[in-house]
N, C-alpha and C positions, 0 to 999 in steps of 0.2 A: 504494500500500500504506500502510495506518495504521500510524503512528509516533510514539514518544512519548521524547521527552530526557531523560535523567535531570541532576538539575540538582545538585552538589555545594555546600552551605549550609557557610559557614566565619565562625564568629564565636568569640569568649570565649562562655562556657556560664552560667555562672550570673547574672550582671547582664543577659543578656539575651535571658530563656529564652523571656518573651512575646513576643519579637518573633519569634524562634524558629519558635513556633509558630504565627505568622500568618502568616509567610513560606512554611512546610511545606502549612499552609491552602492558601496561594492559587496554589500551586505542583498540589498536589494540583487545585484545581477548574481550571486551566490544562492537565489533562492531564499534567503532568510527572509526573518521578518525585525524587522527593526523595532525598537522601541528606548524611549525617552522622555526626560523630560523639556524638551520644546518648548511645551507648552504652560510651564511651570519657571521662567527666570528667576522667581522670586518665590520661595518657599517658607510656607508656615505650619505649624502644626498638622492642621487640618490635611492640606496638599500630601506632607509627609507621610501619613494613612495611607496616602493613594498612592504614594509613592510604591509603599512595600507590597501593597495588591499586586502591582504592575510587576517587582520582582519578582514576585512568588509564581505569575502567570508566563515567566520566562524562562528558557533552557540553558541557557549561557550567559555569564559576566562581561563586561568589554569596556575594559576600564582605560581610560586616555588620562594621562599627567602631560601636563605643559610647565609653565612657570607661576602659575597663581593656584592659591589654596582654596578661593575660594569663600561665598560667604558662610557666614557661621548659623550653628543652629543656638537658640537660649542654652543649651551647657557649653555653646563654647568649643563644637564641634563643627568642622566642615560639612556640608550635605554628601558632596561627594563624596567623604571619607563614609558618613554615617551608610549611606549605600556600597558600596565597599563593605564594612564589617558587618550590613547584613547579607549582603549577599555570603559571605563566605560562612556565616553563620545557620545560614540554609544548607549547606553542604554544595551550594553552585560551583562550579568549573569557569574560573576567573582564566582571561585573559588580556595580560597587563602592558601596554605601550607608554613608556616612559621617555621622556624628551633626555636623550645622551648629553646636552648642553645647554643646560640653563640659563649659564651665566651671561652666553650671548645672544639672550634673546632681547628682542627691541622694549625696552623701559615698560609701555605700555601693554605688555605681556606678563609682567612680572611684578611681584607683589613688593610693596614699596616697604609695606610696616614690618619690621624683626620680627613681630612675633608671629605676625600669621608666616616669615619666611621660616622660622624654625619649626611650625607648625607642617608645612609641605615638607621640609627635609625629615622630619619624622613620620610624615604619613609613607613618603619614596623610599623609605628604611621601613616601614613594615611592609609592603608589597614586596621588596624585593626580599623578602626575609622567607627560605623556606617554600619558592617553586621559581621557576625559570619566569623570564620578561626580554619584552622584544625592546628595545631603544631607537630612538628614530628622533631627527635631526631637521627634515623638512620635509614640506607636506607631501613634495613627490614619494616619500615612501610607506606613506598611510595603506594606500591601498593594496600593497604586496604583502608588506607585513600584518595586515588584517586578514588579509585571503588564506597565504600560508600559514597560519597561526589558529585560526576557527578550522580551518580544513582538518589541521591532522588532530585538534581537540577533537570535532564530532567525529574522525575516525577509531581516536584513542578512548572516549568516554561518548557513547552515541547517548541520548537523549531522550525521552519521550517523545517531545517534537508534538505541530499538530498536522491536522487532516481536513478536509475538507467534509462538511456536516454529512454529505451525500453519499460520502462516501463510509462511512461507518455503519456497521449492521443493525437493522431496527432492533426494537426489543424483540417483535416475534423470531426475528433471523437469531436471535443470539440465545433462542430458549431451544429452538432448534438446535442450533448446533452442542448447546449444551445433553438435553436430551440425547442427540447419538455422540456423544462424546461418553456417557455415561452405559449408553451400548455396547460401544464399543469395548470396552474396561468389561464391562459383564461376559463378553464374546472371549476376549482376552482372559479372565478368569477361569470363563469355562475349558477354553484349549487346555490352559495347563493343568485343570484339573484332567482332562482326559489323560492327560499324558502320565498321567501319577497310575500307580497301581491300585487297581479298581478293590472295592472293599467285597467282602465275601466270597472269596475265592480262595479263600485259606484253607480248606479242606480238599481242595481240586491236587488232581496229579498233574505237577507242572514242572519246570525248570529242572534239575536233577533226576527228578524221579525215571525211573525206567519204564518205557513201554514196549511189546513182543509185537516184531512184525514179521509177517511172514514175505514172502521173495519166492518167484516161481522161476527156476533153472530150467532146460535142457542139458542134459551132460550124456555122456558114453562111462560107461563101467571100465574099468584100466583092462580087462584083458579083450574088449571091446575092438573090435578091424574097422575100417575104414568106412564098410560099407552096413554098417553096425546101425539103425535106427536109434537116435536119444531118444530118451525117456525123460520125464517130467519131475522135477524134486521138488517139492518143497522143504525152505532153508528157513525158519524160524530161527529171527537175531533180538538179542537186547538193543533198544537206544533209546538214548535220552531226547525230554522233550524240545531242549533247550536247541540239540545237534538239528532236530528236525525242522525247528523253527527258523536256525541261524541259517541252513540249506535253503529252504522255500521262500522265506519270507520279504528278501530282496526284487523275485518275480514277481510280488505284490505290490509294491511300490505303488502302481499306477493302479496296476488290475491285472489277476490271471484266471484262465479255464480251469476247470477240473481237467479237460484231456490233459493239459498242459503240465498241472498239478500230477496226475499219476505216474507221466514219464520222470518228471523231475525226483519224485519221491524215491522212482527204482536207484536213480543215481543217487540218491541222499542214501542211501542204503548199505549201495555197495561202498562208499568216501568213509563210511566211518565204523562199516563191519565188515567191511573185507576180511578181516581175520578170521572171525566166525565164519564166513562161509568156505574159506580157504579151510578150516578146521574139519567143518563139515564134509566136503570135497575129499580129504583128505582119508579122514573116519570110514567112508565111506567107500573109498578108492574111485572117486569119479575123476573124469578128465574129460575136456574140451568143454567147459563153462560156458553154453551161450543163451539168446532171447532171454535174455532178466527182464523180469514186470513182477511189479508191486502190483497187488491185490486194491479193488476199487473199495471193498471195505473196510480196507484198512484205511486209504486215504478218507475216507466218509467220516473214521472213527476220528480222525485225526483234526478233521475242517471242524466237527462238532464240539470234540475239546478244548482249539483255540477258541472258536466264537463263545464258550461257558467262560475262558481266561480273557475274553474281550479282547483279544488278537487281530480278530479280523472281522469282516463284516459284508454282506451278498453288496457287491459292487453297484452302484444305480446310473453307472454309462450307458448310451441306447444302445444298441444293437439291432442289424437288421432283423424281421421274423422270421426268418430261415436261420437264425443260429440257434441252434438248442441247448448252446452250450449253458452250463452256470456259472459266474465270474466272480472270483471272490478279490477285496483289498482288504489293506492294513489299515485299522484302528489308529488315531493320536499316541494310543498306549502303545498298540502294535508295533508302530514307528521308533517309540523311543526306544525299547527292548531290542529292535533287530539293529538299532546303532549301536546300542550300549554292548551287542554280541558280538557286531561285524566289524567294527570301528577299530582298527589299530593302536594298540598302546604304545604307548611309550615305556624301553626296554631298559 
């Protein structure tokens, strides 16, 4: 949203109204908004009131020293000064141009009475006391060192700044965005709660526990020739639910078939019981191991058990009506368990 700072101009007024208004110039072409008091030469109480309104409704300080202090307020204080110390009293972002050469400024610039001159070299000793200030010599460099100087403040301390009324959102616009802001958080709430492990599940065979699947071979009997018909084995293995999940659960990602599913399971089978059926093979004296397939009720038993562990869930992508397949994916929960499986550690 476009935004524009109003900038608070605080100098003595009449010694140095040119600079004045080259500073309001370049303010004005910076997009700011200028403000002052102008329209206040002569301040009193009352004015003073208005004064600090007018600070408080500004982003930035923009303080000018010349060679005069300035009139006084009833204690005895300069106006400019007392603007200066509230402005920094606000917690505003002062930036201070002070005249590098006083001494040679034309009679008529400069304060004639001691005490109000001891007054300005006390006020030029607290400004520069405790943050950087720009110096400047004649009014050709008002405008640079105003520009470079408010430039890298709003870049270094940005501001509230204002906006254009039309552009700000109505109340109805901002109960809305409030409302799905607060949807959103409930939406966000709820994902990670899926992602936690779901309660009442504590009795289920899951993660470690063992489950028996059987595995249908072809093989030859070892004294078995060439022209020898195989015969059918079934290989009854242990494995865990964890190994099964960490194998399938990757092809769910997006979405997978059960055909899909059954082929993948014979391979989960043989990755992590190979040994068992080598064992088997072996006990048995079979040779030439071929057509491995998992059993469809085993994988049935298997899709039934994640969806009780909230694993997985029937997919709701379209498909044309000629697919008869079933499509299963992963759960929130599902997701986090097959990273926390597949995810490489660190060694």
């Amino acid at each position: 949203m476009d935004k524009r700072y109003q900038v608070f101009v605080s100098s003595t007024f009449k010694d140095l109204e040119e600079e004045r208004k080259h500073i309001i110039q370049t303010l004005m072409e910076m997009d700011c908004i200028p403000a002052g008091m102008e329209l206040f030469p002569a301040v009193d109480e009352e004015q003073w009131d208005f004064i600090k309104k007018v600070v408080d409704d500004c982003d930035y300080y923009l303080l000018l020293i010349g060679g005069r202090y300035g009139s006084l307020s009833p204690e005895g204080i300069g106006y400019t000064e007392m603007e200066y110390d509230y402005a920094v009293s606000k917690g505003m972002k002062v930036i201070a141009l002070i005249h590098g050469d006083p001494n040679n400024l034309p009679q008529i610039k400069c304060e004639k009475d001691s005490k109000l001159q001891e007054k300005l070299e006390n006020f030029r000793e607290k400004v520069c006391t405790g943050r950087l200030v720009k110096f400047w010599k004649n009014l050709d460099q008002i405008s640079g060192l105003v520009s470079l100087s408010l430039s890298k403040t709003i870049k270094t301390y940005p501001a509230v700044g204002w906006v254009r009324a039309d552009l700000i959102p109505s109340e109805n616009t901002t109960q809305e965005i409030l409302v799905l802001r607060n949807k959103v958080q409930e939406l966000e709430t709820t994902i990670q709660n899926l992602r936690l492990k779901p309660e009442g599940i504590e009795n289920l065979s899951q993660g470690e526990d063992v489950v028996i699947l059987d595995i249908l071979y072809k093989a030859n009997q070892a004294g078995d020739t060439a022209y020898t018909t195989k015969k059918n084995y079934i290989i009854s293995v242990e494995i865990t639910w964890n190994s099964i999940f960490e194998f399938l659960s990757p092809s769910m990602l997006v979405e997978n078939s059960e055909e899909n599913l059954l082929t993948l399971l014979g391979s989960c089978i043989y990755r992590y019981c190979h040994e068992q059926i080598e064992d088997f093979a072996k006990n048995n004296k079979l040779k030439n191991l071929t057509n491995r397939k998992a059993y469809l009720e085993d994988l049935r038993l298997i899709i039934v058990q994640f969806r009780a562990l909230k694993l997985i869930a029937l997919s709701n992508k379209k498909h044309p009506p000629s697919d008869n397949n079933i499509y299963w994916t992963l759960t929130s929960y599902g997701d986090e368990l097959m990273t926390q499986l597949t995810a490489i550690k660190r060694s």
